[in-house]
mmCIF file of the N, C-alpha and C atoms, coordinates in Angstrom:
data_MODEL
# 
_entry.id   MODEL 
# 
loop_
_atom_site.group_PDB 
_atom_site.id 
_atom_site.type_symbol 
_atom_site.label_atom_id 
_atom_site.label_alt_id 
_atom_site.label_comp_id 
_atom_site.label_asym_id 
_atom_site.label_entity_id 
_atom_site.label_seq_id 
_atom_site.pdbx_PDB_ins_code 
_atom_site.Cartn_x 
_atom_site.Cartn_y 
_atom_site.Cartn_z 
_atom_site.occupancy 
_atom_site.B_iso_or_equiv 
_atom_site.pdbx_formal_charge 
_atom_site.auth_seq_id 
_atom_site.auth_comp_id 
_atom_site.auth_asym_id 
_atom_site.auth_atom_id 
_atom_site.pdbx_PDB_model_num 
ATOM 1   N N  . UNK A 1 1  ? -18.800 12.744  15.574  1.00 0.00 ? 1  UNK A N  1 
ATOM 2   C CA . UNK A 1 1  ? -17.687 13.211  16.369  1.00 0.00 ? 1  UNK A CA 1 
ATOM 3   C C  . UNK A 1 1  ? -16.621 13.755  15.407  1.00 0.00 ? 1  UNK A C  1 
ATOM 4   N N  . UNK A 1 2  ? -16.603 15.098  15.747  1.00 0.00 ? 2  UNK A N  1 
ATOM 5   C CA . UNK A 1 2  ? -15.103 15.559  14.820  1.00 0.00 ? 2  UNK A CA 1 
ATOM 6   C C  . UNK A 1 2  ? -13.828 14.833  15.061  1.00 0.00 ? 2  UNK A C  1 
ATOM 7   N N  . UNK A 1 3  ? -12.778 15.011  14.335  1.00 0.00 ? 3  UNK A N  1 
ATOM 8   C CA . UNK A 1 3  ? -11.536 14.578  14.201  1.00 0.00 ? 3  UNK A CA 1 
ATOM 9   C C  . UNK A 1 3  ? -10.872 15.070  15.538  1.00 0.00 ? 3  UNK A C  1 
ATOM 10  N N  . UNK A 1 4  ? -10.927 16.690  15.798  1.00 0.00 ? 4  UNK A N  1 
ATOM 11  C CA . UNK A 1 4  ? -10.594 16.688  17.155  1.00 0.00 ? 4  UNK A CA 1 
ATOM 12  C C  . UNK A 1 4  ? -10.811 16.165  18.587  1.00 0.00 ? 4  UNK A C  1 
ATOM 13  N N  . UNK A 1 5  ? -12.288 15.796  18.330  1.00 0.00 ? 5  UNK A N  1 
ATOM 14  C CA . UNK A 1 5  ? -13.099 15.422  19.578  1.00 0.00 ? 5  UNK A CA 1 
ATOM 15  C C  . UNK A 1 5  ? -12.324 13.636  19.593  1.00 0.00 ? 5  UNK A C  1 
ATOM 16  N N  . UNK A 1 6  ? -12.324 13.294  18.333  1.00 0.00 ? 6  UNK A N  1 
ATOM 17  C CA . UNK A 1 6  ? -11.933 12.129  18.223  1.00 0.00 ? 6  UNK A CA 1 
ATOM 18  C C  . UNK A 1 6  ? -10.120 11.612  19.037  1.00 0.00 ? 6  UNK A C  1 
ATOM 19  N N  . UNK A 1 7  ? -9.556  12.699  18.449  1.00 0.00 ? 7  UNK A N  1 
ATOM 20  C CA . UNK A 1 7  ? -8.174  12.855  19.002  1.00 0.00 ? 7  UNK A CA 1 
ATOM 21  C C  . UNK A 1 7  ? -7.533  12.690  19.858  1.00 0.00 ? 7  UNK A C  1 
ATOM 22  N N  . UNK A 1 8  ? -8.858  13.996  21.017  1.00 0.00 ? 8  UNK A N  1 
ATOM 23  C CA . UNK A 1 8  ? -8.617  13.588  22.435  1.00 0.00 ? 8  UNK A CA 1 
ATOM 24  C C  . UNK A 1 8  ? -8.858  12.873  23.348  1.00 0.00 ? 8  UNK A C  1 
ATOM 25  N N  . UNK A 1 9  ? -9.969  12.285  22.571  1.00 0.00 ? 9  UNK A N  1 
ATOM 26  C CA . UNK A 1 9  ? -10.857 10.836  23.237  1.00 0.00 ? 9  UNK A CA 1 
ATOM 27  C C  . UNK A 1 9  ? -9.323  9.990   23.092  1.00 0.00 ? 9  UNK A C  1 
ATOM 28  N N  . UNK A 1 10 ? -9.156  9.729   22.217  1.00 0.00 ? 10 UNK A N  1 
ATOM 29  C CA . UNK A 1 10 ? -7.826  8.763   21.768  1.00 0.00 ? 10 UNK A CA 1 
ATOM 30  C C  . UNK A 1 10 ? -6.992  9.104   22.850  1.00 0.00 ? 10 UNK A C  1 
ATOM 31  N N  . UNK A 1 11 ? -6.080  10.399  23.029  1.00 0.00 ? 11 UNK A N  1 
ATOM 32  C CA . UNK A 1 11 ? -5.183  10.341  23.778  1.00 0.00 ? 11 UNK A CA 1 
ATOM 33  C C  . UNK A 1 11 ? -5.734  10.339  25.471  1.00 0.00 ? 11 UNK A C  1 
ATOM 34  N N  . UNK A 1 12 ? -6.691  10.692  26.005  1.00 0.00 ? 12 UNK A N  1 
ATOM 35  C CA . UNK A 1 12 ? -7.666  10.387  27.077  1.00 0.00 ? 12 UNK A CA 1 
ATOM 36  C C  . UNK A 1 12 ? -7.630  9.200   27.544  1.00 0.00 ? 12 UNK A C  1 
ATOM 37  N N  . UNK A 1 13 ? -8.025  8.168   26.297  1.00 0.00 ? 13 UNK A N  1 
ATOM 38  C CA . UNK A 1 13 ? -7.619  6.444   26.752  1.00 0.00 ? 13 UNK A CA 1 
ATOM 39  C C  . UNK A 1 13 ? -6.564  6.260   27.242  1.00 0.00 ? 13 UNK A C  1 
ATOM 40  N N  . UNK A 1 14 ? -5.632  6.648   26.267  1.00 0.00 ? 14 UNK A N  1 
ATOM 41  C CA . UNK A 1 14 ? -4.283  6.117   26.140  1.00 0.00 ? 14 UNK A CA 1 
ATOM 42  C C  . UNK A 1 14 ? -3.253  6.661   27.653  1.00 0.00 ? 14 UNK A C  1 
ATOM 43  N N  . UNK A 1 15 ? -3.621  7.629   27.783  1.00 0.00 ? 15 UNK A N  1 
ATOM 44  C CA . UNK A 1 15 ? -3.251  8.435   29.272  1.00 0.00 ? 15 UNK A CA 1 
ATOM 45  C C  . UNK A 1 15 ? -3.836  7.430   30.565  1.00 0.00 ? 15 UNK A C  1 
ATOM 46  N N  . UNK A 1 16 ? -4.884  6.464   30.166  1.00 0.00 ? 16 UNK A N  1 
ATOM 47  C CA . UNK A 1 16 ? -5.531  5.968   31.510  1.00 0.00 ? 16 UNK A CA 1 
ATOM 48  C C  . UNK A 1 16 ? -5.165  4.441   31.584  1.00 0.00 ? 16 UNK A C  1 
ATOM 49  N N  . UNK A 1 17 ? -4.234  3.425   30.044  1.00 0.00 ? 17 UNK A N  1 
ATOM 50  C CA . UNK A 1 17 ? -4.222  2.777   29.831  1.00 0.00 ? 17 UNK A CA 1 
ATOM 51  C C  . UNK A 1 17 ? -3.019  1.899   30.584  1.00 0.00 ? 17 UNK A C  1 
ATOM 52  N N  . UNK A 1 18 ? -2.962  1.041   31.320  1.00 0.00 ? 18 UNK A N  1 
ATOM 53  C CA . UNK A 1 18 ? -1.444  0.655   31.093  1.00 0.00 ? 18 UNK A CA 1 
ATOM 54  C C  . UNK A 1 18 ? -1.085  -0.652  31.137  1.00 0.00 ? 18 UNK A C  1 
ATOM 55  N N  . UNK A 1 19 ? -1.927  -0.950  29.903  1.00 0.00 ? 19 UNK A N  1 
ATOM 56  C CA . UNK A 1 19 ? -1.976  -2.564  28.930  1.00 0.00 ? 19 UNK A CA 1 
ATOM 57  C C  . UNK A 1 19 ? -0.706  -1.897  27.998  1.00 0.00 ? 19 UNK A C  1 
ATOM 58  N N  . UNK A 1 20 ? 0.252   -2.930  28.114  1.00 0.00 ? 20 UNK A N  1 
ATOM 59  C CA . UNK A 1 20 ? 1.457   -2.110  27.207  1.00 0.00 ? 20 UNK A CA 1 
ATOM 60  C C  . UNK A 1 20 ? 1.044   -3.201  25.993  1.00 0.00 ? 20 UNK A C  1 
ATOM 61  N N  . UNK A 1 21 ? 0.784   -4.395  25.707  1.00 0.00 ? 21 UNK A N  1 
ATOM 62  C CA . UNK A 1 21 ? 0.355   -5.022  24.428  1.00 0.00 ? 21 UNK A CA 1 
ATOM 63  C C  . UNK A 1 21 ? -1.208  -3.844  23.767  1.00 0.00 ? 21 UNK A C  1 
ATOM 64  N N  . UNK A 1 22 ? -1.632  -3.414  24.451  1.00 0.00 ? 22 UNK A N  1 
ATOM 65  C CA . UNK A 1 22 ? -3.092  -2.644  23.776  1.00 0.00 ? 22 UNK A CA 1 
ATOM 66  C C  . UNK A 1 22 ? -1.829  -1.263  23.118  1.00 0.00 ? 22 UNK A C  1 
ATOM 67  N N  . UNK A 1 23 ? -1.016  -0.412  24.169  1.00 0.00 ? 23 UNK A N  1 
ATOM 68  C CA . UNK A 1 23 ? -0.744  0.143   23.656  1.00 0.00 ? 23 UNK A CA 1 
ATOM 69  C C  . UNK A 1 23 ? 0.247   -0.068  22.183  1.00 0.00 ? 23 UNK A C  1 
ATOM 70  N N  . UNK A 1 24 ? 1.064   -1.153  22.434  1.00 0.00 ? 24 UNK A N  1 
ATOM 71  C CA . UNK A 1 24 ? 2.105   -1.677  21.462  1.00 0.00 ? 24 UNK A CA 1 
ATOM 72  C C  . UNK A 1 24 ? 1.216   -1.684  19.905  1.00 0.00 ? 24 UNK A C  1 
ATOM 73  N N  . UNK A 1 25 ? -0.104  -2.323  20.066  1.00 0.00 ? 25 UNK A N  1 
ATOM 74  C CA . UNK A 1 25 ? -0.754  -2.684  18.917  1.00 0.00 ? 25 UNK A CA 1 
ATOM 75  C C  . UNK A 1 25 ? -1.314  -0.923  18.017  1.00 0.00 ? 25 UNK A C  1 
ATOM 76  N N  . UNK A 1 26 ? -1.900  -0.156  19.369  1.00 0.00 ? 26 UNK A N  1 
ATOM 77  C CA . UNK A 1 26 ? -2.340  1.162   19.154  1.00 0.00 ? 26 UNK A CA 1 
ATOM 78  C C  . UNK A 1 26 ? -1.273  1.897   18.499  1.00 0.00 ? 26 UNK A C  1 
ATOM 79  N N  . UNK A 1 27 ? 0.075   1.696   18.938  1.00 0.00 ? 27 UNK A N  1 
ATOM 80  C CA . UNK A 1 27 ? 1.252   2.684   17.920  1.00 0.00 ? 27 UNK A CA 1 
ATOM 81  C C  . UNK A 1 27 ? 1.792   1.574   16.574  1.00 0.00 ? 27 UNK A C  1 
ATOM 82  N N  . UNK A 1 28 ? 1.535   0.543   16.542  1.00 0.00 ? 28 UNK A N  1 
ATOM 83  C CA . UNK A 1 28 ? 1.651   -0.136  15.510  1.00 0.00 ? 28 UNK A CA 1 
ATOM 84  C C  . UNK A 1 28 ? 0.241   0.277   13.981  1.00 0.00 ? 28 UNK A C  1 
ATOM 85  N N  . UNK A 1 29 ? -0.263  0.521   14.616  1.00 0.00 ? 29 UNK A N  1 
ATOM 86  C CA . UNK A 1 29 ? -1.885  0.446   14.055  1.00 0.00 ? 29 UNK A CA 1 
ATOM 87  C C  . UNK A 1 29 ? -1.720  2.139   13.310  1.00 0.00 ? 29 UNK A C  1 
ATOM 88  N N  . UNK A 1 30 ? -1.010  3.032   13.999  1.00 0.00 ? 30 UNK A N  1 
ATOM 89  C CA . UNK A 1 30 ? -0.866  4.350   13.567  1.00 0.00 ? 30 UNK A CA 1 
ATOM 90  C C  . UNK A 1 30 ? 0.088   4.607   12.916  1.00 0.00 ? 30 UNK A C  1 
ATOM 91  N N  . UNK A 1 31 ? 1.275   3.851   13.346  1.00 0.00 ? 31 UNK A N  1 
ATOM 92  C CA . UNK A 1 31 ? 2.286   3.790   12.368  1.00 0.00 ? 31 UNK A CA 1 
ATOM 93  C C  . UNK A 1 31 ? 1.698   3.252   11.252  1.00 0.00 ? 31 UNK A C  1 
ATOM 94  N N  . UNK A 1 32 ? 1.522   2.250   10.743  1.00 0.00 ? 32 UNK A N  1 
ATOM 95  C CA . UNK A 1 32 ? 0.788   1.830   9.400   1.00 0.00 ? 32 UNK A CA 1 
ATOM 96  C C  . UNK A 1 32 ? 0.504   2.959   8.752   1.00 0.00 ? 32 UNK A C  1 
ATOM 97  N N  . UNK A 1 33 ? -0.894  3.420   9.763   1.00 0.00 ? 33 UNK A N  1 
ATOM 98  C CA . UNK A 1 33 ? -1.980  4.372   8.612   1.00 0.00 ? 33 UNK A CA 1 
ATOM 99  C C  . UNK A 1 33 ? -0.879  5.611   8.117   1.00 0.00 ? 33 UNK A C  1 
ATOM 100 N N  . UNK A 1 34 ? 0.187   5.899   9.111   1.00 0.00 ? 34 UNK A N  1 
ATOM 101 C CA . UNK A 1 34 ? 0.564   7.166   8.454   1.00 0.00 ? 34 UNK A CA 1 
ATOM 102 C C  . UNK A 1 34 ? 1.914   6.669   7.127   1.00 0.00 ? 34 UNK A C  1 
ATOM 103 N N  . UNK A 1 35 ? 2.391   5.457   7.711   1.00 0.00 ? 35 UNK A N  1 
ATOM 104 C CA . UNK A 1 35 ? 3.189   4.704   6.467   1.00 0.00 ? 35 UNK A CA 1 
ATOM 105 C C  . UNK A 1 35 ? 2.303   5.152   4.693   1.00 0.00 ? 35 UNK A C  1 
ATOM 106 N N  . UNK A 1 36 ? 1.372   4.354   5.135   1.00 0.00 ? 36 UNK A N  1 
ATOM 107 C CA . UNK A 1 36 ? 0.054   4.502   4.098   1.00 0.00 ? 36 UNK A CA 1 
ATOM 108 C C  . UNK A 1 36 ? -0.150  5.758   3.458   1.00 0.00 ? 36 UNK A C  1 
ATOM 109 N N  . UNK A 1 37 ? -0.388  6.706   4.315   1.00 0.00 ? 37 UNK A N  1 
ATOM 110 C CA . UNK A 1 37 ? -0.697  8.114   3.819   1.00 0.00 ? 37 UNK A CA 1 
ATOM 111 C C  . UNK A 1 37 ? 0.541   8.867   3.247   1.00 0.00 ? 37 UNK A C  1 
ATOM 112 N N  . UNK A 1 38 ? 1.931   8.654   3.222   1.00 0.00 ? 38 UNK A N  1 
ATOM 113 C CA . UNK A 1 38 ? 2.723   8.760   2.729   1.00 0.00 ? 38 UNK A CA 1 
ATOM 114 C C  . UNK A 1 38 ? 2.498   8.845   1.020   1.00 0.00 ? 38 UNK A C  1 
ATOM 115 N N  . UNK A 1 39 ? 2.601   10.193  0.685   1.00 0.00 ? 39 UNK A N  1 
ATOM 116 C CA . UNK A 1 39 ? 2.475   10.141  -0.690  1.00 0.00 ? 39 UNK A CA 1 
ATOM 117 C C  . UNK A 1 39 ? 4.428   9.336   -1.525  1.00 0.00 ? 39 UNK A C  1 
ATOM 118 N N  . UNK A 1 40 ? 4.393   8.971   -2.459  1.00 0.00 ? 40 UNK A N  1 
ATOM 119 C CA . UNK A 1 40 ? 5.343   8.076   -3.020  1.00 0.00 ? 40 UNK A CA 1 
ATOM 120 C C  . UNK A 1 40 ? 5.742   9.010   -3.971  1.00 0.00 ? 40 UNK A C  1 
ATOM 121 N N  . UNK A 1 41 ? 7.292   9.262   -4.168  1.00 0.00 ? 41 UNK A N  1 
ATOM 122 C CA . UNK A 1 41 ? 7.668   10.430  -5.327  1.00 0.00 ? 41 UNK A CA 1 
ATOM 123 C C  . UNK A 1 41 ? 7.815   9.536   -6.493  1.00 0.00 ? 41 UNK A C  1 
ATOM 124 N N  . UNK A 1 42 ? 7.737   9.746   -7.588  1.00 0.00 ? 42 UNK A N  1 
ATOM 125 C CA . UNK A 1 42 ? 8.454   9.527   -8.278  1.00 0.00 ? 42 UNK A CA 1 
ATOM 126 C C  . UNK A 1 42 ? 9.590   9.678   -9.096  1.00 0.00 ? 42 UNK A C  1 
ATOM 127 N N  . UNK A 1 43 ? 10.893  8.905   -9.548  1.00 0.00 ? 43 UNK A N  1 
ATOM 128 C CA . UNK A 1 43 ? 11.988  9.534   -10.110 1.00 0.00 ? 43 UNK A CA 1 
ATOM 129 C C  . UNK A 1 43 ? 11.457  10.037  -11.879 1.00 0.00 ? 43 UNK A C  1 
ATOM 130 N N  . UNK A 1 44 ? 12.216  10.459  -12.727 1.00 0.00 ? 44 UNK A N  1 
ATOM 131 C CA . UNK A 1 44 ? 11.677  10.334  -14.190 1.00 0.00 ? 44 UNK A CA 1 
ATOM 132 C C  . UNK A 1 44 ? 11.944  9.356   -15.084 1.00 0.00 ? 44 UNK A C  1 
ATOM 133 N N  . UNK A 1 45 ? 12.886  7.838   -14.493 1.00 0.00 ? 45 UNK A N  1 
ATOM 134 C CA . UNK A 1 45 ? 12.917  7.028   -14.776 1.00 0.00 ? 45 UNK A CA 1 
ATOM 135 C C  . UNK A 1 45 ? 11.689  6.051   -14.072 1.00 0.00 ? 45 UNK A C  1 
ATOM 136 N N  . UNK A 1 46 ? 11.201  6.160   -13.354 1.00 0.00 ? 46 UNK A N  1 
ATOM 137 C CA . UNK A 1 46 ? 9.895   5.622   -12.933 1.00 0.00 ? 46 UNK A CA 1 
ATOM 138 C C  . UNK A 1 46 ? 8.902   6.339   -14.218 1.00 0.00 ? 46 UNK A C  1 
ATOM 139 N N  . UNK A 1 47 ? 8.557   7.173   -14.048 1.00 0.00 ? 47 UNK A N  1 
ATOM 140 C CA . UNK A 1 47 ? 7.185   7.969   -14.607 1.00 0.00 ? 47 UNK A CA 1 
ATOM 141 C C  . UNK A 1 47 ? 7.890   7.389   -16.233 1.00 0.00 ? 47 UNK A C  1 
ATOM 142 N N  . UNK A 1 48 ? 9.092   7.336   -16.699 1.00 0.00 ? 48 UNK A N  1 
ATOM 143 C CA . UNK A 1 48 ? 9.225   6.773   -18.146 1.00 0.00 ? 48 UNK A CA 1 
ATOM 144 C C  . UNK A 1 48 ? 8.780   5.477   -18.346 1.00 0.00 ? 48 UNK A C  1 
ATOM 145 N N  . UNK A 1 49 ? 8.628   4.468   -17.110 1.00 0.00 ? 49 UNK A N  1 
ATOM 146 C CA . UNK A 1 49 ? 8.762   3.084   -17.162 1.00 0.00 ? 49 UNK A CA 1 
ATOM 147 C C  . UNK A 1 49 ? 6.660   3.024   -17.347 1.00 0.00 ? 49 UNK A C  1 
ATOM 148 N N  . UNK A 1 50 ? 6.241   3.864   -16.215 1.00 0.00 ? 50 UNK A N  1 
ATOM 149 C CA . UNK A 1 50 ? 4.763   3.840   -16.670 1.00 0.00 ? 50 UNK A CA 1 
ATOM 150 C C  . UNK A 1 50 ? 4.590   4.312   -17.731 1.00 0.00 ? 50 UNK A C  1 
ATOM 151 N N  . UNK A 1 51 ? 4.514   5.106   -18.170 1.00 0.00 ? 51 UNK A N  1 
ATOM 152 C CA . UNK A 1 51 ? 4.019   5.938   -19.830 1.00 0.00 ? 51 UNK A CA 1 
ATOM 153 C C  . UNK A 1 51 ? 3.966   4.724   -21.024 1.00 0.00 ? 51 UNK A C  1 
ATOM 154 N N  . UNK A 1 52 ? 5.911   4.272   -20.428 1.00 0.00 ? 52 UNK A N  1 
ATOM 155 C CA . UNK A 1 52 ? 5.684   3.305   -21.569 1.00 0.00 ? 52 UNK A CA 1 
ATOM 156 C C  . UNK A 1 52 ? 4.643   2.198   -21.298 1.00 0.00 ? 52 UNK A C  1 
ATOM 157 N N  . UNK A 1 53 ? 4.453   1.586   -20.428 1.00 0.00 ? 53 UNK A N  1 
ATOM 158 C CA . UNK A 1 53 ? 3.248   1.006   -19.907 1.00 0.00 ? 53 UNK A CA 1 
ATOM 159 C C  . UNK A 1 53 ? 2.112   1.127   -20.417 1.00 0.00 ? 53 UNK A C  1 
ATOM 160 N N  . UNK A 1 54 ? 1.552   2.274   -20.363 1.00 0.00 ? 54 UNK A N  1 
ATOM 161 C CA . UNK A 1 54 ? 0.283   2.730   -20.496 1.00 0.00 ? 54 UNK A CA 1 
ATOM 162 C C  . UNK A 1 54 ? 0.386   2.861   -22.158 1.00 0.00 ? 54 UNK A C  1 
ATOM 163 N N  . UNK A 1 55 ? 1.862   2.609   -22.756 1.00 0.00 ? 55 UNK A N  1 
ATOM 164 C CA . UNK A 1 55 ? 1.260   2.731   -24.246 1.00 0.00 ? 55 UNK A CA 1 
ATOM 165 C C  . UNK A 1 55 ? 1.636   1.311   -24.527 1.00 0.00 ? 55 UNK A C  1 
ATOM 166 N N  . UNK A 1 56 ? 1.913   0.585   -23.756 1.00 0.00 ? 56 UNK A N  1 
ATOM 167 C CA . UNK A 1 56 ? 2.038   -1.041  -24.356 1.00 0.00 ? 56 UNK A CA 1 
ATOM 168 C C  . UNK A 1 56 ? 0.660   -1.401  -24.294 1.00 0.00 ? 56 UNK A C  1 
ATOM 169 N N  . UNK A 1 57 ? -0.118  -1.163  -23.129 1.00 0.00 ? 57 UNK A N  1 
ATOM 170 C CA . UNK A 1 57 ? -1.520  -1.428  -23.033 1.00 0.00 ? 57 UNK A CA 1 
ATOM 171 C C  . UNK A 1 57 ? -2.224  -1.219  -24.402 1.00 0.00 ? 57 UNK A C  1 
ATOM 172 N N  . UNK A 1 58 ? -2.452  0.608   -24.438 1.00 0.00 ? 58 UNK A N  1 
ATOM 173 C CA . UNK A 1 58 ? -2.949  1.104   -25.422 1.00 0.00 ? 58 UNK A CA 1 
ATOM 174 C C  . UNK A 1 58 ? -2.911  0.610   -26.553 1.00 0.00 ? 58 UNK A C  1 
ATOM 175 N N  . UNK A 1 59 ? -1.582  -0.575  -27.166 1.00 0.00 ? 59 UNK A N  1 
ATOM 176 C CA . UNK A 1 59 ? -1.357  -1.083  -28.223 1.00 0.00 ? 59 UNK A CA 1 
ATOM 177 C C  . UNK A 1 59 ? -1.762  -2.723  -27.611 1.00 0.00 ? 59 UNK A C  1 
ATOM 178 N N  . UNK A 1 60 ? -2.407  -2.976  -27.406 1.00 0.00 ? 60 UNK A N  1 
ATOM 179 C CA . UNK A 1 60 ? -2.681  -4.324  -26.496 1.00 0.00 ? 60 UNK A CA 1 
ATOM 180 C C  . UNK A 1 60 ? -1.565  -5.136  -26.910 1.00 0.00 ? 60 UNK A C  1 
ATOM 181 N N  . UNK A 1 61 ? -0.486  -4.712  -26.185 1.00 0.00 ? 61 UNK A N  1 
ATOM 182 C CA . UNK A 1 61 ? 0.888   -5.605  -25.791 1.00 0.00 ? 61 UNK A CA 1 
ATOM 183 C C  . UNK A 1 61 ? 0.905   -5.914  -24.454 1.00 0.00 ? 61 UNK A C  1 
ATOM 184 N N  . UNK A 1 62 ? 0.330   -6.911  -24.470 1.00 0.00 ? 62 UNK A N  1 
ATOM 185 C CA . UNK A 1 62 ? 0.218   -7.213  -23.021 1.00 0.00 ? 62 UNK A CA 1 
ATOM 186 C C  . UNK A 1 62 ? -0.147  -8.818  -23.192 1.00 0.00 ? 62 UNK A C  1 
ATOM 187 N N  . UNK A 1 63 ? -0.196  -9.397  -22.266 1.00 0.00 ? 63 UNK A N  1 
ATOM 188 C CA . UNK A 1 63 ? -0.621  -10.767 -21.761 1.00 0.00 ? 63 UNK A CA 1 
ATOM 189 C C  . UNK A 1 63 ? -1.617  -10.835 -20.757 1.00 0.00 ? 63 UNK A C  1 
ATOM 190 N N  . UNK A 1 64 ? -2.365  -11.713 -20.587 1.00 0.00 ? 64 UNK A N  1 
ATOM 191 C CA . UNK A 1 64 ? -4.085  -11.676 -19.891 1.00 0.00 ? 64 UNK A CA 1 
ATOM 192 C C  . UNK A 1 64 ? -3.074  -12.369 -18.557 1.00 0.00 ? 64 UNK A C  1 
ATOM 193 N N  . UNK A 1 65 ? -3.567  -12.390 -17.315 1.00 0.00 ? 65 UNK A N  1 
ATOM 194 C CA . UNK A 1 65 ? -3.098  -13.285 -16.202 1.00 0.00 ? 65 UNK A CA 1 
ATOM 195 C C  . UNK A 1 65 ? -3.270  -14.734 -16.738 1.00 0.00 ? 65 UNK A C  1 
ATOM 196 N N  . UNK A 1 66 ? -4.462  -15.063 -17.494 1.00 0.00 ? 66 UNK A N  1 
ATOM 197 C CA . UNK A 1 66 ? -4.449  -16.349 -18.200 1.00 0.00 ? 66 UNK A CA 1 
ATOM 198 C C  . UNK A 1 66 ? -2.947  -17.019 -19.055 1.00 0.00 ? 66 UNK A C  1 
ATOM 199 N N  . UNK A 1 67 ? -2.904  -16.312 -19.953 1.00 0.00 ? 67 UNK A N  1 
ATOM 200 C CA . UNK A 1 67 ? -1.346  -16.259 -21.340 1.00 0.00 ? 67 UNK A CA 1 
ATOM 201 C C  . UNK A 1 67 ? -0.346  -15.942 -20.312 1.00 0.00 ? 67 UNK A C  1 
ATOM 202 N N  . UNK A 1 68 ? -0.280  -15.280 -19.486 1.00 0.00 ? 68 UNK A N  1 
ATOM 203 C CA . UNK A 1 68 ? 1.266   -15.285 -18.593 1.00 0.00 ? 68 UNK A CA 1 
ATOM 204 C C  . UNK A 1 68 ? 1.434   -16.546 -17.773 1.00 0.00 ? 68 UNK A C  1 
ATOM 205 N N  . UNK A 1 69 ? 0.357   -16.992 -17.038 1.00 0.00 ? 69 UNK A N  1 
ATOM 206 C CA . UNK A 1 69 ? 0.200   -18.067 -16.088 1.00 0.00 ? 69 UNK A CA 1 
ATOM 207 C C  . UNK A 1 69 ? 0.922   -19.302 -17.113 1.00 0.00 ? 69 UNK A C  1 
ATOM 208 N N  . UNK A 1 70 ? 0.081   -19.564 -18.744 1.00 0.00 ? 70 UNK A N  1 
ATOM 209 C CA . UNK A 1 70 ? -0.062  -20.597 -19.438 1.00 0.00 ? 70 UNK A CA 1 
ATOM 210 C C  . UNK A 1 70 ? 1.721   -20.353 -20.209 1.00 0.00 ? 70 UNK A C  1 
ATOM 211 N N  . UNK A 1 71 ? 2.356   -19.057 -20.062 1.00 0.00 ? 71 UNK A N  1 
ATOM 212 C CA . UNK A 1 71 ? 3.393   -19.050 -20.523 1.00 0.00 ? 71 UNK A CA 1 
ATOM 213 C C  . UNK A 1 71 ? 4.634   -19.410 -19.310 1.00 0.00 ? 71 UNK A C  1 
ATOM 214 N N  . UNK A 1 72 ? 4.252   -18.916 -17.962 1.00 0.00 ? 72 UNK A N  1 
ATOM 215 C CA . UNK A 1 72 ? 5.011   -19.590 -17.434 1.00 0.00 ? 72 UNK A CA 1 
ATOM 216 C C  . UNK A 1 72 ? 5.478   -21.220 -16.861 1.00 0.00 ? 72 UNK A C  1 
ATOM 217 N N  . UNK A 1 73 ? 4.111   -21.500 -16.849 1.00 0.00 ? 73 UNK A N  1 
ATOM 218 C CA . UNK A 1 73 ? 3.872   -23.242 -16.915 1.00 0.00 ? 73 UNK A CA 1 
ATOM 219 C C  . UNK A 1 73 ? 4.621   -23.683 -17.778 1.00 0.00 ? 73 UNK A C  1 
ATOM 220 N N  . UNK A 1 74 ? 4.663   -23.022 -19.276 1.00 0.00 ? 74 UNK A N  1 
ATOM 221 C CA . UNK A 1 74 ? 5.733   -23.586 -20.249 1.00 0.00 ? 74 UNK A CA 1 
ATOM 222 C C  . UNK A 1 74 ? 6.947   -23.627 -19.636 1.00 0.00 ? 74 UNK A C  1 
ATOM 223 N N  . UNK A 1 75 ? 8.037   -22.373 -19.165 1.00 0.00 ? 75 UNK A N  1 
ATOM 224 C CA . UNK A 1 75 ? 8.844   -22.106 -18.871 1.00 0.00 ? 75 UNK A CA 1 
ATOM 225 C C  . UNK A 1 75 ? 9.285   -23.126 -18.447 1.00 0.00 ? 75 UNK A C  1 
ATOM 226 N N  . UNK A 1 76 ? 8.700   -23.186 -16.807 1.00 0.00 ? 76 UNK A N  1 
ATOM 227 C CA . UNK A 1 76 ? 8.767   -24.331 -15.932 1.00 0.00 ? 76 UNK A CA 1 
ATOM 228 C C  . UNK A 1 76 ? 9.242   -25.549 -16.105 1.00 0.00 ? 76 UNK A C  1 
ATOM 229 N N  . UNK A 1 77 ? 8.163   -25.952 -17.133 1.00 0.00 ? 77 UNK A N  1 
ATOM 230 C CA . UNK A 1 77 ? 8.222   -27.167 -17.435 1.00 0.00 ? 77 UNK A CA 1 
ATOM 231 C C  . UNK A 1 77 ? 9.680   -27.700 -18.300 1.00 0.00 ? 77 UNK A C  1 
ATOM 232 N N  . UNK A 1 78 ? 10.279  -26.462 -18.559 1.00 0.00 ? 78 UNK A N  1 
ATOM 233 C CA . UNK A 1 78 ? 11.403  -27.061 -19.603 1.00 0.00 ? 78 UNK A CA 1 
ATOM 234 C C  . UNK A 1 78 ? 12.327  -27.580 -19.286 1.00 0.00 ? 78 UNK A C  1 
# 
């Protein structure tokens, strides 16, 4: 089934429906996906904060989830 065929099937239901919890969930459920599909900009203080990232990695400056977990337990504990 194409996207169109799909579309109007969708709005077809929704025209015959009048469960207002089915519909409530149906515009909740679409809101999401298009939340989702929302591409995210970035500022150039973002894109500076990854780069540097990606070269802390590159220099393995980093901590394993293991060494962060075992460093914050220290913390904690003090």
């Amino acid at each position: 089934m194409s996207t169109i065929e799909l579309r109007r099937l969708l709005i077809e239901k929704i025209q015959l429906t009048n469960d207002d919890k089915l519909l409530e969930e149906a515009s909740r459920l679409l809101e999401a996906a298009i939340v989702e599909s929302d591409v995210y900009m970035l500022n150039d203080k973002q894109k500076m904060a990854i780069e540097e990232g990606r070269k802390q990695i590159n220099r393995g400056a980093y901590l394993t989830d293991e060494e962060s977990n075992k460093e914050i337990d220290e913390w904690l504990s003090e």
